[in-house]
C-alpha positions in Angstrom: -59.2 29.2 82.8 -58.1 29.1 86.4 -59.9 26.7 89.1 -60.3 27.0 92.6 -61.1 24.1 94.5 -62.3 24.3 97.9 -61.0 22.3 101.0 -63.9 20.9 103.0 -61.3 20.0 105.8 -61.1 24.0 106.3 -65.0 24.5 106.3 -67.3 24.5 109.9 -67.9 21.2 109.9 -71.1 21.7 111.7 -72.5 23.8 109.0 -71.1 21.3 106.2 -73.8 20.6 104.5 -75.1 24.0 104.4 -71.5 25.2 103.2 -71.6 22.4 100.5 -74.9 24.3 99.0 -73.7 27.5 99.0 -70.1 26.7 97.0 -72.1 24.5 94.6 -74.3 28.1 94.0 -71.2 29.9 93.7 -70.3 27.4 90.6 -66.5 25.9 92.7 -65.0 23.5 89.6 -64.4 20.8 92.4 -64.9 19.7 96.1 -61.1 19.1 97.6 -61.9 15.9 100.2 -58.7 15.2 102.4 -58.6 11.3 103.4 -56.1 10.8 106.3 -55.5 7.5 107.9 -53.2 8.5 111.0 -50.3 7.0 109.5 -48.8 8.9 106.1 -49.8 11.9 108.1 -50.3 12.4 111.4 -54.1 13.3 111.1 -57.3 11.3 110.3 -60.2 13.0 107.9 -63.0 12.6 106.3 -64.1 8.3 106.1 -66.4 6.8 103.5 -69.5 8.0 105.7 -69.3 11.4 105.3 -67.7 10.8 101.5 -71.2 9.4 100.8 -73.3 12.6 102.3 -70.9 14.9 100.5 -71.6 12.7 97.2 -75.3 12.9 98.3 -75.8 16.9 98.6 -72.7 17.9 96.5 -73.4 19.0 92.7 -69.7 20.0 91.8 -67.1 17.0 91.1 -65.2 15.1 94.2 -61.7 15.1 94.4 -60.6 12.6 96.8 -57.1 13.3 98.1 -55.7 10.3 99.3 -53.1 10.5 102.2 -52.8 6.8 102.8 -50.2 4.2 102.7 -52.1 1.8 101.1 -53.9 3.6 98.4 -54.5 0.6 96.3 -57.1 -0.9 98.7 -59.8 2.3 98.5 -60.2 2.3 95.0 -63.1 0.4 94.5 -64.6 1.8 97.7 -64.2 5.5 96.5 -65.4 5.1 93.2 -68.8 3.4 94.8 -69.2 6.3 97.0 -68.9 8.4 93.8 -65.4 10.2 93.7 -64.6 11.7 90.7 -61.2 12.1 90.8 -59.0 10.0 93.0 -55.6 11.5 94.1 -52.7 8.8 95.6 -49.2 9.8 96.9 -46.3 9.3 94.8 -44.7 8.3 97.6 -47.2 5.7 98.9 -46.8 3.5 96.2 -44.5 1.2 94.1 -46.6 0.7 91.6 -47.8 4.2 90.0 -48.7 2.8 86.5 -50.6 -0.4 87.8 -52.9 2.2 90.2 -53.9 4.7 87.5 -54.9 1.7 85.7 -57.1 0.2 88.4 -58.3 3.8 89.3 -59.5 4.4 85.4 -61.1 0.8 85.5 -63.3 2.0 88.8 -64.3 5.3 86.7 -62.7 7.9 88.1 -59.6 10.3 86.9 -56.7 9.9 88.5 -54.4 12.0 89.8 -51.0 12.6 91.6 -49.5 14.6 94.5 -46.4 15.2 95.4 -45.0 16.1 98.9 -42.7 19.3 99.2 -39.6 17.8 98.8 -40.4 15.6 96.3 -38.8 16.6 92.9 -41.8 16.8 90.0 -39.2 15.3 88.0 -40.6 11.7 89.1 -43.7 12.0 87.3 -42.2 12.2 84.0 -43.0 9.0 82.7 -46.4 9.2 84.4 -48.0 12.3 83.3 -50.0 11.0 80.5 -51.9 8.6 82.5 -53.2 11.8 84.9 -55.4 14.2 85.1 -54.3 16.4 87.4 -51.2 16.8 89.3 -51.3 18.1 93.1 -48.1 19.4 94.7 -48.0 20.1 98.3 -46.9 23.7 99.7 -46.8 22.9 102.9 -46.3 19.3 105.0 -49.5 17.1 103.9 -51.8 16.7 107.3 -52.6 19.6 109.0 -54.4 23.2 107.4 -53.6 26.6 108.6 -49.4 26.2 107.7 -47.4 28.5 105.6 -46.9 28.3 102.1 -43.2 26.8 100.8 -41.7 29.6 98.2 -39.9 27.0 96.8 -43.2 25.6 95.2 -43.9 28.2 92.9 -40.1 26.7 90.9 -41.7 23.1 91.2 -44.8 24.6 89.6 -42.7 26.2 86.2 -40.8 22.8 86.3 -44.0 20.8 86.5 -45.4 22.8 84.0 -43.0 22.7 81.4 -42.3 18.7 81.8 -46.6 18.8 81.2 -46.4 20.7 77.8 -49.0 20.4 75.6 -50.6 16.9 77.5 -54.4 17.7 79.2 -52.7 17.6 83.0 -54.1 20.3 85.4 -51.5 21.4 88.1 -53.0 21.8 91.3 -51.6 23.6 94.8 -52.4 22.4 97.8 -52.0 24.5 101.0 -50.6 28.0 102.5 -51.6 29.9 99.6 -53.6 33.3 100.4 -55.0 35.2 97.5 -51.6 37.0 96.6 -49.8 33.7 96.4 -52.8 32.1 94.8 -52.0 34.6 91.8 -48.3 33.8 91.8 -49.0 30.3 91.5 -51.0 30.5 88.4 -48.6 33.5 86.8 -46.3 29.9 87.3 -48.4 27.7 86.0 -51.2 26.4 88.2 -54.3 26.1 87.3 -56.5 24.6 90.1 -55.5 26.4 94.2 -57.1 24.2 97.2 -58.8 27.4 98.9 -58.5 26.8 102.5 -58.2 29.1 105.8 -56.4 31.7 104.0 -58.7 32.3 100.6 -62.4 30.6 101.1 -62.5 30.1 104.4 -60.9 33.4 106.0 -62.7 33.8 109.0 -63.0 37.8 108.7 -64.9 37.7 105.9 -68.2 35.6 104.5 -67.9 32.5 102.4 -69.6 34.5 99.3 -67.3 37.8 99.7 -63.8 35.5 100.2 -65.0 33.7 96.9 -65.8 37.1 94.9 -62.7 38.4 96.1 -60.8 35.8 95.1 -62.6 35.7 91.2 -61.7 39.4 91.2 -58.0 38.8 91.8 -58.1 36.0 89.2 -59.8 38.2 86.5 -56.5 40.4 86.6 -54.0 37.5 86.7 
């Protein structure tokens, strides 16, 4: 079964909350929830006061994507505002093993991303402590950028160094619904909807998400 996980970065933050209702209706498998400090990426998103009224109105699970260089320090924090999943940066830390081990401990499932040109290969050893795996299309920090082709050979790669181990493949950013399709034809299960599936302005919320399930029922 293919996912789709909306970005909450991409959504009117003014009509949030209203927004968070109306995906939890639609049945979304997860809430994407960007955390940028202003220093992996030039950016900042979503702190632990808005986390907590997501966690508050939110039905669906959180997936708290971590761009920070210290990972290790939110872990506790993040699993008492009631992530679910908690995503850290391959790059960000020295110590992959040690983290998926503090992150289980807290409760949640953990989970990796990679940047684009970061080879999957790294995750080898890894992959049976995850849950999910997000690669980055595009440069992590900012929506609205264009998908990297080159992802869709890190998603076959990725995919056969998973095999038969219970890791979902997720792709962050870029991806319009044609793309989306490609990526899962690859591999992927889960796509981060963003500006150019879910929250394509030229269309309603509920018709982007119905198109999107039609396109998947003929993958």
């Amino acid at each position: 079964m293919y996912h789709i996980s909306p970005s909450l970065l991409c959504a009117d933050q003014i009509e949030l909350k209203q927004t968070i209702m109306d995906l939890d209706k639609m049945g979304i498998d997860w809430f994407h929830i960007d955390v940028m400090d202003g220093c992996f990426v030039p950016n900042f998103a979503f702190g632990t006061d808005i986390i907590r009224a997501v966690r508050g109105i939110a039905e669906a699970p959180l997936y708290a994507h971590m761009m920070s260089v210290h990972p290790m320090d939110f872990v506790k924090p993040f699993a008492e505002l009631g992530a679910d999943y908690y995503c850290f940066h391959y790059e960000t830390t020295a110590n992959p093993f040690r983290l998926c081990q503090q992150i289980q401990d807290n409760g949640m499932k953990a989970a990796a991303a990679l940047n684009p040109s970061t080879p999957v290969e790294v995750l080898g050893d890894l992959l049976p402590y995850l849950s999910c795996v997000t690669l980055m299309a595009i440069e992590p920090g900012f929506s609205g950028q264009r998908f990297l082709p080159h992802t869709y050979e890190k998603i076959r790669r990725l995919r056969s160094l998973i095999g038969e181990k219970p890791v979902r493949i997720e792709v962050d950013g870029g991806a319009d619904i044609p793309i989306s399709m490609k990526c899962m034809e690859c591999g992927a299960d889960v796509i981060v909807g963003g500006y150019f599936t879910l929250f394509d302005k030229n269309e309603s919320l509920r018709n982007n998400y119905r198109a999107y399930r039609k396109a998947q029922r003929e993958v």
